[in-house]
N, C-alpha and C positions, 0 to 999 in steps of 0.2 A: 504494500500500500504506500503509496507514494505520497511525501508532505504534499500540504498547498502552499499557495506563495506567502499568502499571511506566516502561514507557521517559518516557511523559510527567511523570511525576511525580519523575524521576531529570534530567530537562532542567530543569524546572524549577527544582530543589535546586541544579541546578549554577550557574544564574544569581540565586538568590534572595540579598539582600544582606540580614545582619539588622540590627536596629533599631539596634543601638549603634555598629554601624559607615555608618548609612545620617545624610547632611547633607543636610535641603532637598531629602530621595526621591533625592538620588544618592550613592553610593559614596564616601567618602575615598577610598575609596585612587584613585580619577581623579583626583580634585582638584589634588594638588599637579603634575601634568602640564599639565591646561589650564589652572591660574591660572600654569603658565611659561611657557604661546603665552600667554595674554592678555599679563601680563607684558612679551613681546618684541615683542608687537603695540601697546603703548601705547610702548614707548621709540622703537622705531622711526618711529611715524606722527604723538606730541604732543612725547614730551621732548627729543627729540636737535634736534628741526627750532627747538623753545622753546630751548635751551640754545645751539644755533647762532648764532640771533639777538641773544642777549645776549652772544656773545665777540666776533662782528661787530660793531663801535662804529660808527659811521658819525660825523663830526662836520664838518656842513656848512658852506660861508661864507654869512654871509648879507649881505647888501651894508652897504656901512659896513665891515667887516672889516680892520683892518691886521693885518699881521704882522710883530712885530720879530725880528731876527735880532741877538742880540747886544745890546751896549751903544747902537750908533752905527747900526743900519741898518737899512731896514725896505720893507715890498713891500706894495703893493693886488692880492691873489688874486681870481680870476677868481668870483663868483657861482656857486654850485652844484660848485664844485671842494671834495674830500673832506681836512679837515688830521689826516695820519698824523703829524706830527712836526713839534713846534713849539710858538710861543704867542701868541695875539692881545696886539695892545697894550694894556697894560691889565693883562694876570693876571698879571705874571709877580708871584713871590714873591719870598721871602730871598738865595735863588740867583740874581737875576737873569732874563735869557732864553737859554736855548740858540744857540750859535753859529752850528745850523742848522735848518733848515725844510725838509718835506716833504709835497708835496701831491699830489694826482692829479685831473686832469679831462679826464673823457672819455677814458678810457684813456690818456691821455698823465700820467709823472710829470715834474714838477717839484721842482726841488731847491736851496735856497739857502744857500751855505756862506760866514760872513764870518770873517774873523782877519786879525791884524795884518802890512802889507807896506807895504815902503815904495818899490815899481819902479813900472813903468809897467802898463795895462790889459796890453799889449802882450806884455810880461813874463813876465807873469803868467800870459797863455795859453799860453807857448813853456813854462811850468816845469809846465804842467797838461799838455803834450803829450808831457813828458818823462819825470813820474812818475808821471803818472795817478792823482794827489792829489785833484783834483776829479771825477775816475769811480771813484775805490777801491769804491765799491760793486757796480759794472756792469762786471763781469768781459770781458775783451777788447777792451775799445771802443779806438778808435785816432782822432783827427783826421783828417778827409780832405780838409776844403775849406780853400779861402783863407779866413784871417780880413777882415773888411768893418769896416768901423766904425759904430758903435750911439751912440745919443743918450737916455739917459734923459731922465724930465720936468723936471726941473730943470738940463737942458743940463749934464750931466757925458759925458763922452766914453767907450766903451766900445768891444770890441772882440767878435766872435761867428763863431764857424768851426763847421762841422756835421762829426759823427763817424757813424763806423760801430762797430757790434759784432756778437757773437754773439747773432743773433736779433733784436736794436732797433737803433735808429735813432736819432740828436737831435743837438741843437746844443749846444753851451756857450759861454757866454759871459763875458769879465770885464770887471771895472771897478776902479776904486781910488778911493776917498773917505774924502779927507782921513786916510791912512795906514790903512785898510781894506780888505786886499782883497777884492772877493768872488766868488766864483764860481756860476755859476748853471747850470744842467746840463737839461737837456730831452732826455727819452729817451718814445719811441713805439715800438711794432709796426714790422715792414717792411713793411707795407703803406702805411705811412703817409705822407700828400704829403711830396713835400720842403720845402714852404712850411710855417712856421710857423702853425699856426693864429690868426686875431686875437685872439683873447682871450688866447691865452697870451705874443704877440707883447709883448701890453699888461703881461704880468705883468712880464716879464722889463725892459722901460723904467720900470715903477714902482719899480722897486728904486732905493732914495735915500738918503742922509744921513737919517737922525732930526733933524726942525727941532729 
């Protein structure tokens, strides 16, 4: 059954948009709707993933890299390990360097904390296993193993016991140079061997006296 003209020319009225209100042969009044999907279709797909990337810092080592920890101590990081906290030797400013350092490689963080003691390595890990001064960040961890003894590269004597926590895994280690102590903390995944990775093995005997 086919309209009449009345009906057709009443459909028509009903969808004809006039001139003052018509942008570019379409309607305002859509407009302000699809320019709010276009809108949530550009933040979603360019600016958030853009804006991401730029709070994401990344700040790589690149070989040659020291890191001082402090006035008096300093470590050689592992190649391609990420530095969250700290400062190559070299930048620090008016302030000095920070007392400590944080880095991550390969999923495993590493952590180096120095300030002033005057006991033994030894000591030093019985007073980190008591107050949990050198895990204050890493909620639960507890010591599990025997400490062993560790040799940095310039033959200072150290000490190193592997912990367990909530969720990770690592070792921490001390040492004492020349009234320094320091603490160094390696936390990983449970998945993770119980062997020290080499390269990180390497970080934690790098750690030395400042010549």
């Amino acid at each position: 059954m086919h309209a009449s003209e009345p009906e057709r020319f009443e459909r028509w009225r009903a969808t004809w948009v006039p001139v003052e209100r018509r942008f570019l042969g379409l309607d305002r009044r859509t407009l302000a709707p699809a320019l709010a999907v276009v809108a949530l279709f550009a933040l979603a797909v360019w600016l958030l993933p853009y804006a991401n990337e730029k709070v994401h810092v990344d700040d790589p080592i690149v070989a040659g890299d020291v890191i001082q920890v402090g006035p008096s101590v300093e470590f050689v990081p592992a190649t391609g390990a990420n530095l969250a906290h700290g400062l190559r030797q070299g930048d620090a400013g008016a302030t000095g360097y920070p007392e400590q350092a944080v880095l991550s490689y390969e999923g495993i963080g590493f952590e180096v904390i120095a300030d002033s003691y005057d006991g033994t390595p030894a000591q030093l890990l019985e007073q980190i296993k008591k107050n949990d001064e050198g895990l204050r960040d890493n909620g639960g961890l507890r010591v599990t193993g025997e400490p062993v003894t560790i040799t940095n590269v310039t033959g200072d004597e150290g000490v190193l016991a592997r912990y367990d926590g909530n969720g990770s895994i690592g070792a921490v280690a001390a040492f004492v140079l020349d009234g320094t102590g320091v603490e160094i903390v390696v936390q990983g995944p449970p998945t993770a061997q119980d062997a020290v990775p080499p390269a990180v093995a390497a970080m934690i005997t790098s750690v030395r006296r400042v010549p």
